[in-house]
Backbone bond lengths (Angstrom), bond angles and torsions (degrees), N, CA, C in turn:
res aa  C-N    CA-C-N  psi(-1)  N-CA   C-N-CA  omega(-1)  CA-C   N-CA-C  phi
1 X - - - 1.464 - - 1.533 109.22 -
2 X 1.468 112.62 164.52 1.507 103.22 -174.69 1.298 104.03 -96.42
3 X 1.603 107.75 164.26 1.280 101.09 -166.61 1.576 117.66 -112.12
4 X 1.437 99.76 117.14 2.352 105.18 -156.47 1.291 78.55 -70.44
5 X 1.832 89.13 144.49 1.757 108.44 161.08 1.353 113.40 -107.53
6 X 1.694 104.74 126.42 1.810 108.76 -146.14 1.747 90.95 -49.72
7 X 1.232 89.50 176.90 1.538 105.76 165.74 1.487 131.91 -123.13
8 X 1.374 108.96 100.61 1.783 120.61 -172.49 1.750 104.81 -36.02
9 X 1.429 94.54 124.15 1.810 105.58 170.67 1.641 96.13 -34.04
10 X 1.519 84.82 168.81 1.554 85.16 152.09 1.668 116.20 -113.07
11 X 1.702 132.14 177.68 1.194 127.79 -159.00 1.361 126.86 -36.31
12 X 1.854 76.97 -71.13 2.356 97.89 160.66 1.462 107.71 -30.87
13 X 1.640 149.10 -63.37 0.905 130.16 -166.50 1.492 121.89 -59.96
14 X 1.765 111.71 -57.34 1.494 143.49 168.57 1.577 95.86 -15.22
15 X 1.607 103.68 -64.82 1.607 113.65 -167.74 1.365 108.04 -50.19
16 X 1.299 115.99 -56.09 1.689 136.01 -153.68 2.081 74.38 -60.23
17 X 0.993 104.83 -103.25 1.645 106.95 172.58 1.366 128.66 2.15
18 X 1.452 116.08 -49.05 0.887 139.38 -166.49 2.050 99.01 -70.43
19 X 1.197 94.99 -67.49 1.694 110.14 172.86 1.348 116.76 -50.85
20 X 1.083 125.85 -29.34 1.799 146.71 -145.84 1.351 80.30 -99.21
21 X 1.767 137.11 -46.00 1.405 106.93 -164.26 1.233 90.43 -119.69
22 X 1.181 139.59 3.12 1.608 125.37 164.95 1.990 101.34 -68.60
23 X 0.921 96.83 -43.76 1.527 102.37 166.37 1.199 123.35 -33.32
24 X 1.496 106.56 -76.05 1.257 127.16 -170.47 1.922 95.36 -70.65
25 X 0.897 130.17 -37.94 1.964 119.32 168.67 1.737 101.35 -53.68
26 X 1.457 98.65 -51.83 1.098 95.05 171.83 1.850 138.21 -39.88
27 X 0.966 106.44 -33.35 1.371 138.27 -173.97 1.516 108.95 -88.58
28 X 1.353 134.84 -27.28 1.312 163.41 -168.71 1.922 96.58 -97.38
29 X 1.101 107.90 -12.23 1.581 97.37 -165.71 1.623 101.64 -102.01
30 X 1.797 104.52 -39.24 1.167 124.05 -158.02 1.613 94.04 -71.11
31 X 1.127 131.32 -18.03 1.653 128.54 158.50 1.292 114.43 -37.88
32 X 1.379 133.05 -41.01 1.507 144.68 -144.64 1.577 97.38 -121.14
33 X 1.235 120.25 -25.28 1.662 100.62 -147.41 1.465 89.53 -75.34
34 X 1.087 124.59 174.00 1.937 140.74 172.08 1.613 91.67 54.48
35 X 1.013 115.80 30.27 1.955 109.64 -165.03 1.647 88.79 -68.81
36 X 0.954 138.12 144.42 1.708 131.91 153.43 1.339 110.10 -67.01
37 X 1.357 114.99 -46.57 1.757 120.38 173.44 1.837 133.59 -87.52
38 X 1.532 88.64 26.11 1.633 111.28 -175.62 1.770 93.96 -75.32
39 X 1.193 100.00 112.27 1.839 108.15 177.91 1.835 81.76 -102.47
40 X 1.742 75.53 143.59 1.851 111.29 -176.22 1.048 105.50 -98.80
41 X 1.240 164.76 142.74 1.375 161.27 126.78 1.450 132.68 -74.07
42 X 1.061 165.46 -162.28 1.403 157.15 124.85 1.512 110.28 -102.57
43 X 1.570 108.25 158.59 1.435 122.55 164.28 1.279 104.28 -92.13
44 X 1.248 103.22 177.40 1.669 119.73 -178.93 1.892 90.47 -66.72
45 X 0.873 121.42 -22.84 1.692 117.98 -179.48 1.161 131.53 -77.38
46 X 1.596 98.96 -17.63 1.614 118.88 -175.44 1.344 97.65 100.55
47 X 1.400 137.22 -23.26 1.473 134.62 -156.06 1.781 94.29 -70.08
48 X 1.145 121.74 139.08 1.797 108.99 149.92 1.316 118.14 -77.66
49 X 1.435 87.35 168.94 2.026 113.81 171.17 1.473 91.41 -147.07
50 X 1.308 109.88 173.97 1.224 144.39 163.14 1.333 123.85 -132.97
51 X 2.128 113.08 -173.26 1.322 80.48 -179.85 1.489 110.60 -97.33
52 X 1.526 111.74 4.08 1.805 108.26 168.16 1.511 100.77 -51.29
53 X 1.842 125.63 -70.51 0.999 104.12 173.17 1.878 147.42 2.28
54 X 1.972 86.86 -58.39 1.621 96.23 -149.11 2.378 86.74 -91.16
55 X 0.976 67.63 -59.97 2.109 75.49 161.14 1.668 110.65 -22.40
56 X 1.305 98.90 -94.36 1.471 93.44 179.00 1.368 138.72 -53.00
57 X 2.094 113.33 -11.04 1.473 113.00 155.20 1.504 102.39 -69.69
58 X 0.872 104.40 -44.14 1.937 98.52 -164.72 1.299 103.08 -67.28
59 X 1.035 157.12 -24.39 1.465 162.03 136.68 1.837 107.05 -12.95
60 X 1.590 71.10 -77.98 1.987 78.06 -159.61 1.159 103.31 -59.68
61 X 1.659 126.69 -25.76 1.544 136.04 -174.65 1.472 102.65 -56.54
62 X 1.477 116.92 -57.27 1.407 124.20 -171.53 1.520 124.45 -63.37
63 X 1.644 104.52 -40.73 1.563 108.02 168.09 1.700 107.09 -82.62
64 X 0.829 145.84 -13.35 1.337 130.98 167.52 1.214 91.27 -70.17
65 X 1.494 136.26 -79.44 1.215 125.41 -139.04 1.685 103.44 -57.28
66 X 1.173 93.59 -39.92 1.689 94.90 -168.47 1.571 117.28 -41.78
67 X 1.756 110.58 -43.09 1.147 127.81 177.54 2.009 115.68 -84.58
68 X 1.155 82.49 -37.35 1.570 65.59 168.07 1.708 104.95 -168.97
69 X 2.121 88.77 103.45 1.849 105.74 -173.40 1.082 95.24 -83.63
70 X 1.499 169.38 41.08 1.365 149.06 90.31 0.989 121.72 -38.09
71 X 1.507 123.05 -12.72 2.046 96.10 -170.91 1.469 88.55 -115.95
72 X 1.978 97.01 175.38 0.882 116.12 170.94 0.982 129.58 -82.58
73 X 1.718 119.44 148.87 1.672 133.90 -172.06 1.818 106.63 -116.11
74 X 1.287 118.84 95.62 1.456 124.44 147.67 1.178 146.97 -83.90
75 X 1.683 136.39 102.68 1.611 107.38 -143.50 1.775 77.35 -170.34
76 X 2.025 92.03 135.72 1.733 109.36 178.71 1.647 93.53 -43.94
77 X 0.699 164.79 -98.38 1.541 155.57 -67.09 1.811 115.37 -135.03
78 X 1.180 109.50 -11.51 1.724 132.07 162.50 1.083 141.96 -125.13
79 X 0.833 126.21 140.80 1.752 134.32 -174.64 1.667 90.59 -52.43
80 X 1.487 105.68 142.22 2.108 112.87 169.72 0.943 87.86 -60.52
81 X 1.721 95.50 157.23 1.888 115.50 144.13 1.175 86.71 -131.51
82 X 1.882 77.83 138.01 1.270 95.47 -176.23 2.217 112.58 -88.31
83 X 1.673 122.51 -171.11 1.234 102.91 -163.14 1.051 76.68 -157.21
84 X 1.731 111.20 -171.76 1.743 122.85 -146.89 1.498 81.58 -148.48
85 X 1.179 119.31 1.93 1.733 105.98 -160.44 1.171 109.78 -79.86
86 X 1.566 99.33 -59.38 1.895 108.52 -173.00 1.487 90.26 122.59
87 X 1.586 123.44 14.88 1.547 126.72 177.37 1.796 112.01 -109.91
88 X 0.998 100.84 136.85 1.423 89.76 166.42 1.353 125.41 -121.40
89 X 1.535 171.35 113.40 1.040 149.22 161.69 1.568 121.40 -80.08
90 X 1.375 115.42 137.14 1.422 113.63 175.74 1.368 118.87 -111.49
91 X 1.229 144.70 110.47 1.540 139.74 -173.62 1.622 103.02 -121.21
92 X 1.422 90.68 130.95 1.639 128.98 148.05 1.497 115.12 -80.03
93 X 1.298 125.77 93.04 1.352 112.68 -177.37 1.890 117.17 -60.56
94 X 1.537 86.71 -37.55 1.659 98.25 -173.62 1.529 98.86 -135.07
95 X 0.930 140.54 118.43 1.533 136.08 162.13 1.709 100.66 -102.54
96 X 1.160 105.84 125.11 1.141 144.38 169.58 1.637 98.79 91.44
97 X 1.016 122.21 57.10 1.337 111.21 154.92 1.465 142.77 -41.86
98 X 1.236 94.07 -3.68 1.699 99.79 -175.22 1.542 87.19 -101.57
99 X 1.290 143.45 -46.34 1.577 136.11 167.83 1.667 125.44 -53.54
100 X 1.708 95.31 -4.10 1.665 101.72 -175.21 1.665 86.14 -100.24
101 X 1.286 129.59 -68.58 1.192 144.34 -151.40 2.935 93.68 -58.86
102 X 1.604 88.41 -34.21 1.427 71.00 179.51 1.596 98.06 -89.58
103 X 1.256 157.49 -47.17 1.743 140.67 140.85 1.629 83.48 177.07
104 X 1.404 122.88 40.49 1.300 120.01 179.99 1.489 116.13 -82.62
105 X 1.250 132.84 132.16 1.325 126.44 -155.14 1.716 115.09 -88.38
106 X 1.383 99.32 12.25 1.757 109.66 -149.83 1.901 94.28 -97.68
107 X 1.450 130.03 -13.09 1.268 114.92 176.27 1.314 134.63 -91.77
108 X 1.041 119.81 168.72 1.745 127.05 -149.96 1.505 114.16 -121.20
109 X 1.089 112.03 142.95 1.787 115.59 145.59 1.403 130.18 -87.85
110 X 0.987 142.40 131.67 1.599 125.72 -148.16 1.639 78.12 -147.03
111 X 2.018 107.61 145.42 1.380 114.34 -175.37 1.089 96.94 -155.12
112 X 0.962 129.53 114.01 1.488 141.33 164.12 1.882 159.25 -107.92
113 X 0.919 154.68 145.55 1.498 124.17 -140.20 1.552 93.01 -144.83
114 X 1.184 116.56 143.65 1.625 108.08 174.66 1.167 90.61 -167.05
115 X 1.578 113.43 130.72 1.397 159.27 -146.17 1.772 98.24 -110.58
116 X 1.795 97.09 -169.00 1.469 104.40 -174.64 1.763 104.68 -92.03
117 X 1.565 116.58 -6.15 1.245 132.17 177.54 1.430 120.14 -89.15
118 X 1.174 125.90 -27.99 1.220 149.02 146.99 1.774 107.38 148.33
119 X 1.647 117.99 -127.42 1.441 117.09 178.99 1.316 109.98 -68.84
120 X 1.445 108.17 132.47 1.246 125.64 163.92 1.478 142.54 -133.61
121 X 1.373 106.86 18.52 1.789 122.65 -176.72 1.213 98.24 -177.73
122 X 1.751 105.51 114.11 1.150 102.13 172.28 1.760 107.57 -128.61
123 X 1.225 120.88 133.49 1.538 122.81 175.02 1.857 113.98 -117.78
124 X 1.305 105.47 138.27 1.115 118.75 -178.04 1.922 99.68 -133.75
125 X 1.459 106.28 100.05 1.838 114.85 -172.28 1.260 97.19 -105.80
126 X 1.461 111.79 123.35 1.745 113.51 170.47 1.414 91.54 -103.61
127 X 1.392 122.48 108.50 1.339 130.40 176.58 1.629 113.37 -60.84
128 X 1.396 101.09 -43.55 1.883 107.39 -170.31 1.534 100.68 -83.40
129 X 1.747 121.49 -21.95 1.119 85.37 174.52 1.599 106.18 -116.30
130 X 0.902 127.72 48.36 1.785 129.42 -177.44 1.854 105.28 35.64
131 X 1.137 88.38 55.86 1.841 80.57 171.81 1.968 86.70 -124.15
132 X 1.056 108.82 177.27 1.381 140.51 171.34 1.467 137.26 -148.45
133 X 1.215 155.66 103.05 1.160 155.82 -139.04 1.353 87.55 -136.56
134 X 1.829 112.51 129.47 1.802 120.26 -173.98 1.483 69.05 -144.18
135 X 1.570 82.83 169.23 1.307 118.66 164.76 1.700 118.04 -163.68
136 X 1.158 140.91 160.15 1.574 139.10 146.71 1.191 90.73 -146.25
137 X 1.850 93.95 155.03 1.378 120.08 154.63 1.437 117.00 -30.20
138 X 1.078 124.04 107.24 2.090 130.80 155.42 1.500 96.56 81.39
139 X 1.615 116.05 21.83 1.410 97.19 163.48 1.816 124.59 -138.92
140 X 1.298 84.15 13.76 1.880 115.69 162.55 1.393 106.29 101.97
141 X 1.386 105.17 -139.32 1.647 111.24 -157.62 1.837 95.04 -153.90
142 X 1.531 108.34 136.14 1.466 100.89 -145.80 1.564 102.79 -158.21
143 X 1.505 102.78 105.22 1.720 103.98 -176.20 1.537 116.47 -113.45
144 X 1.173 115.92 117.57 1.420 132.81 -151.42 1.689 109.79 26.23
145 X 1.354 117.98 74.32 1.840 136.69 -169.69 1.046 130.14 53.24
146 X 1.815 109.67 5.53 1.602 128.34 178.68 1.566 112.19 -87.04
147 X 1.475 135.22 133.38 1.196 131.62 176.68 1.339 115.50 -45.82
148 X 1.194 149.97 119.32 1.446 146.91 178.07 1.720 99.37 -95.81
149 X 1.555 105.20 149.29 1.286 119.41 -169.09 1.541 111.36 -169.07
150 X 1.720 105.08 116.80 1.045 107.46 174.84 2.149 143.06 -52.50
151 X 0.747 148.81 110.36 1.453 141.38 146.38 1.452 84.82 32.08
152 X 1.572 87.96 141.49 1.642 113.84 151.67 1.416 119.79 -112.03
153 X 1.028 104.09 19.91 2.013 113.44 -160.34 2.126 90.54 -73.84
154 X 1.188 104.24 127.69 1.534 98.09 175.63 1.823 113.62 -122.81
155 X 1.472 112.08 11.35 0.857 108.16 140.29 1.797 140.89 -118.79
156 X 1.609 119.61 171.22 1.595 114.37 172.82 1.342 114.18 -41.88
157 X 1.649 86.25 -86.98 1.755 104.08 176.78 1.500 131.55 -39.05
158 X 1.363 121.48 87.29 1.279 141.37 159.87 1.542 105.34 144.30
159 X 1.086 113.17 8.94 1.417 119.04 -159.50 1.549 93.03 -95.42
160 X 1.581 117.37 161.10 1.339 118.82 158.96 1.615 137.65 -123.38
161 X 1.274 99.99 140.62 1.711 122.14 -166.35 1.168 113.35 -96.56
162 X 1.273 129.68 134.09 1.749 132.23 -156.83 1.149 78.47 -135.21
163 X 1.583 112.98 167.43 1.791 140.09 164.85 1.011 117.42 -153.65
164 X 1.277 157.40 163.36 1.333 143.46 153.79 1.557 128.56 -63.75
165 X 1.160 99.29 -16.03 2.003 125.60 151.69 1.594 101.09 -179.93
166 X 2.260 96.27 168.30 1.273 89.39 163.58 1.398 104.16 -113.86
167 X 1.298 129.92 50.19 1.489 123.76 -175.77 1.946 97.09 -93.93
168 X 1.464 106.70 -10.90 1.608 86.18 -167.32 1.916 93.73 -118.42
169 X 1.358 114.88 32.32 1.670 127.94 -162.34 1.695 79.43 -111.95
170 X 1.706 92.77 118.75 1.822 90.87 167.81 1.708 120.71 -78.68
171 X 1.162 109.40 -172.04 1.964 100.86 -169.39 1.686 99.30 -59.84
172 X 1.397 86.48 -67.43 1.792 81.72 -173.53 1.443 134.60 -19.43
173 X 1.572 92.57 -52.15 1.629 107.11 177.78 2.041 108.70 -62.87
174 X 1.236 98.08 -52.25 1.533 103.25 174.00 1.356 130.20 -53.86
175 X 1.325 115.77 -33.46 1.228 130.40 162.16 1.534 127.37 -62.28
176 X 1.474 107.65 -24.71 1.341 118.40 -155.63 1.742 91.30 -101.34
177 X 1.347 109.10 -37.97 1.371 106.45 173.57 1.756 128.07 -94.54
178 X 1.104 108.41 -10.99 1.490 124.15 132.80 1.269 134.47 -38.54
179 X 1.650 112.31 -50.06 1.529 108.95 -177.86 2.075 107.35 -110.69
180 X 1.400 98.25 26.91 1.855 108.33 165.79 1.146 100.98 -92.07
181 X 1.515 146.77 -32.90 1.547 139.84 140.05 1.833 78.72 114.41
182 X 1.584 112.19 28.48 1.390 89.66 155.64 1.388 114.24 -112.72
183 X 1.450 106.99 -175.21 1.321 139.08 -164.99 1.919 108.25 -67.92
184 X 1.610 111.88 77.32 1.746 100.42 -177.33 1.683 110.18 -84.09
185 X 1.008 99.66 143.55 1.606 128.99 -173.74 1.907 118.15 -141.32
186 X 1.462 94.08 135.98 1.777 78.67 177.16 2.098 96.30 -124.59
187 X 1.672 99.19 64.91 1.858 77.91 143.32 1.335 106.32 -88.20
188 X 0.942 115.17 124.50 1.545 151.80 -157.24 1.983 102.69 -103.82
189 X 1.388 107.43 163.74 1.301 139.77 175.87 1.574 104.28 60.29
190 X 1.661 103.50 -127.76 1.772 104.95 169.40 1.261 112.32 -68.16
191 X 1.686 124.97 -41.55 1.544 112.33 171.12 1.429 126.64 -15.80
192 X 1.452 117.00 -64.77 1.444 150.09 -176.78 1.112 99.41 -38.47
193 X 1.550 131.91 -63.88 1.048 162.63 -144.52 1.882 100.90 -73.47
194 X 1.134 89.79 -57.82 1.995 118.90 -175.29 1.370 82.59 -70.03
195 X 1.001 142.56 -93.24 1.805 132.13 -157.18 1.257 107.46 -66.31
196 X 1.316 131.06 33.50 1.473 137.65 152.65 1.386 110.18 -88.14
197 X 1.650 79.57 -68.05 1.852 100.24 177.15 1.484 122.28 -43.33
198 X 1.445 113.62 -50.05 0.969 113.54 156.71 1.654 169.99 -93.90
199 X 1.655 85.67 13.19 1.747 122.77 162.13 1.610 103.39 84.40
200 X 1.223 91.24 16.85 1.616 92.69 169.66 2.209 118.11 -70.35
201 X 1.805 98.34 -35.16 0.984 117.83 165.70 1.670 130.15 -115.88
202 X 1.048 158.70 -163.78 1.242 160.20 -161.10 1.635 108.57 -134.41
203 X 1.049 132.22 -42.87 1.220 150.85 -149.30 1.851 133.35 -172.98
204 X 1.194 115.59 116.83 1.460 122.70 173.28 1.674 116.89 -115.50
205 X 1.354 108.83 102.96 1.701 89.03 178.08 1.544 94.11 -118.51
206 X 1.384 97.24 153.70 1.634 103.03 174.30 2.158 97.48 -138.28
207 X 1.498 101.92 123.67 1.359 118.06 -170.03 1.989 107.84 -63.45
208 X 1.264 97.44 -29.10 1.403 110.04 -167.09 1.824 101.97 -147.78
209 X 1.797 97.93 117.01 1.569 97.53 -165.25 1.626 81.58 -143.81
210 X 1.587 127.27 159.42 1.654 138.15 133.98 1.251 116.35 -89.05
211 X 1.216 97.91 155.56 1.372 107.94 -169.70 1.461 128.39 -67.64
212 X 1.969 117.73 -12.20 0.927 113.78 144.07 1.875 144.88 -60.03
213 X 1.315 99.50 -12.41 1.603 128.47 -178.09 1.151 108.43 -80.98
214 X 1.549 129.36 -19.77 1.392 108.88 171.05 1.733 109.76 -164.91
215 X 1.653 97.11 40.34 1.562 101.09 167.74 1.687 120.15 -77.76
216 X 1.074 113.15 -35.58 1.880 106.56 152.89 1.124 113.88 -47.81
217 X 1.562 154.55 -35.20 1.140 132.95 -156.25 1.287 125.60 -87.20
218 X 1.436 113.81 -19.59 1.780 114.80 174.47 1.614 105.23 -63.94
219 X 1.316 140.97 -27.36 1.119 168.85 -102.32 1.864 73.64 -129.72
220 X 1.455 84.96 -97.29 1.258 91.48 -156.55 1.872 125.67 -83.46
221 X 1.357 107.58 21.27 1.421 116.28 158.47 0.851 108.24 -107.10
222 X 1.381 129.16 -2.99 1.903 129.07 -178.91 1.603 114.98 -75.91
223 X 2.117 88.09 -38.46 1.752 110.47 179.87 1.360 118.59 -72.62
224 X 1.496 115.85 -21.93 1.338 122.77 -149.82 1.594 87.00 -110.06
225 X 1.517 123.36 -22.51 1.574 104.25 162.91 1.680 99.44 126.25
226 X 1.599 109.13 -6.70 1.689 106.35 169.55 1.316 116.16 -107.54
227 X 1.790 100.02 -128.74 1.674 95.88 -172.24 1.138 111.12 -161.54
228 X 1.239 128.73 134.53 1.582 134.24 -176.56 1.466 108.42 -97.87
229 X 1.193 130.54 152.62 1.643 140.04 161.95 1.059 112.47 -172.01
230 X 1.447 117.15 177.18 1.445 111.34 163.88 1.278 100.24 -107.65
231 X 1.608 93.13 178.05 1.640 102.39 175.85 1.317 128.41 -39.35
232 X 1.203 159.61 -36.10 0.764 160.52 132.58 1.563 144.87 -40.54
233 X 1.570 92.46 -2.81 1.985 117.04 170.63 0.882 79.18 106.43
234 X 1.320 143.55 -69.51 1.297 124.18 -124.86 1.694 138.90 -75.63
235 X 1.390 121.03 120.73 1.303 114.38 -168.80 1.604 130.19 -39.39
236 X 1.232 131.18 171.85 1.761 120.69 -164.00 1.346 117.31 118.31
237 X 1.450 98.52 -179.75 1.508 98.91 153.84 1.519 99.16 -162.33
238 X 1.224 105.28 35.80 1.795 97.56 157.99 1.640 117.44 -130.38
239 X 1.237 101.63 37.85 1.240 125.41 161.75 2.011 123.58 -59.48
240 X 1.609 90.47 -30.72 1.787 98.85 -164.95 1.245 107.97 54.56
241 X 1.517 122.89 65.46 0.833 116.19 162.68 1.979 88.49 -165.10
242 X 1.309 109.32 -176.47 1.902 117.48 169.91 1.376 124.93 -168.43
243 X 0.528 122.96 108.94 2.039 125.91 167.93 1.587 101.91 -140.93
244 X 1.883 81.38 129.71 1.439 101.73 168.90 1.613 106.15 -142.17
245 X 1.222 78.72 137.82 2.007 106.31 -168.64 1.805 102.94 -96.11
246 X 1.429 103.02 165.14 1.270 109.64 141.28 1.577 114.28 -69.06
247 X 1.371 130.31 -13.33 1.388 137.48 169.23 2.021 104.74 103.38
248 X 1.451 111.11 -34.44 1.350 96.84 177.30 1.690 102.99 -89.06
249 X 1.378 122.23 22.11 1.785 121.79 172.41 1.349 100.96 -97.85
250 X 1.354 114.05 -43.64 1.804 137.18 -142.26 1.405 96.55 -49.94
251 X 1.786 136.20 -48.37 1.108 110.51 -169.46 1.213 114.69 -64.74
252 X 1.661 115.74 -37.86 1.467 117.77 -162.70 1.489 112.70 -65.52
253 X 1.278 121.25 -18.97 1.236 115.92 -164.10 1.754 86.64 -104.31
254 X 1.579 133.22 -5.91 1.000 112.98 -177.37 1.921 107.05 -79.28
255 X 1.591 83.40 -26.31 1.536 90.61 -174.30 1.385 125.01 -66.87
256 X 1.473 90.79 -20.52 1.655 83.49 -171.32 1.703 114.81 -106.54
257 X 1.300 96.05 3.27 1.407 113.51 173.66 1.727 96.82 -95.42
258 X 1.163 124.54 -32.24 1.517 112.67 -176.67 1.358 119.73 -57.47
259 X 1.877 101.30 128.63 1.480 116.19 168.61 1.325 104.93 88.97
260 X 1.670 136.88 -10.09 1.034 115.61 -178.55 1.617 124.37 -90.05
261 X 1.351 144.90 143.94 1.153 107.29 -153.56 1.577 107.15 -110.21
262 X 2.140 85.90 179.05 2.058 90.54 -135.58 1.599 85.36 -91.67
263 X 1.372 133.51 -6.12 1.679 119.95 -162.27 1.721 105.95 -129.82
């Protein structure tokens, strides 16, 4: 008999999937969080993990592959596998682990998918607080099944700027966002990200990011009506770098962040 070559869902499904097990990691974490006996570890970076961390990569690792062992697997906590598809997935098991490990309710699982077209599924799961932030290519931007939609704010001044902190923002940069006379704040990691998307905030830049930290977000600030880049404009997310606008701020803050340096 001949032999059919399966046929890739289409987006709408990917997404539904996509949410269904960021969820369910999600759900895998909430075992550990406030744990009294949650042991911390370090990376070779100094950064921690745990084993919620390492759990919820091995999770999403296992049901992707299961469903589809051609593509690729990118994720903080494992070596890639590589794939034949032309798919990629990127997972954050825990973003902000240092807000999980002190019992802060503000960190995320972030899951993401990118094709031969570029981003195309992006999830942002606040496990502690039951919110969800999706997105795909051409089919909007979507927080727990509600339309998500960025800010209309079109100017700096009064507007507000999130980071994941400013303890690692050099003077220049601090100074520069100091004297835009907006509003600085650090909900920090994917949070940041989610009250962009959803016009709760104006702006998230982070000076120093991996590319697991904010491969959902071109995705889903594109759907929600803004704009992702890094410092430097340029589209991606392996830049090491992130800012996401409501999109009518993005130049100004690109400008005044341009050239100054990030380390």
């Amino acid at each position: 008999m001949p032999v059919v070559a399966p046929v890739d869902p289409p987006l709408s499904e990917l997404l539904d999937l996509a949410v269904s097990l960021t969820r369910q990691a999600g759900e895998l974490t909430l075992g550990w969080f406030r744990a009294e006996n949650l042991a911390v570890d370090r990376k070779g970076d100094g950064t921690p993990v745990t084993e919620a961390d390492r759990a919820a990569e091995r999770f999403l690792r296992a049901e992707i592959t299961g469903r589809f062992p051609d593509d690729a697997i990118v994720g903080e906590e494992e070596a890639d596998t590589p794939g034949s598809s032309g798919r990629t997935w990127v997972i954050d098991p825990i973003d902000g682990t240092k807000a999980f490990t002190h019992g802060v309710p503000l960190y995320s699982n972030l899951l993401a998918v990118e094709d031969a077209d570029g981003p195309a599924i992006g999830v942002i799961n606040l496990p502690a607080l039951a919110e969800t932030v999706s997105a795909g290519r051409g089919l909007g931007c979507w927080v727990n099944q509600k339309p998500a939609q960025v800010s209309s704010r079109d100017r700096v001044a009064g507007s507000y700027l999130s980071s994941c902190g400013f303890d690692y923002w050099t003077e220049p940069m601090m100074t520069a966002a100091r004297a835009s006379g907006a509003n600085l704040r650090t909900w920090g990691d994917g949070y940041g990200y989610a009250l962009v998307a959803t016009g709760r905030i104006d702006a998230m830049c982070d000076p120093v990011v991996a590319r697991w930290d904010v491969s959902p977000m071109p995705v889903i600030l594109a759907e929600a009506g803004g704009r992702f880049t890094d410092l430097e404009g340029r589209d991606g997310t392996q830049g090491g770098t992130g800012l996401a606008t409501n999109g009518r701020l993005h130049d100004e803050w690109l400008e005044r962040f341009g050239g100054l340096p990030r380390q």
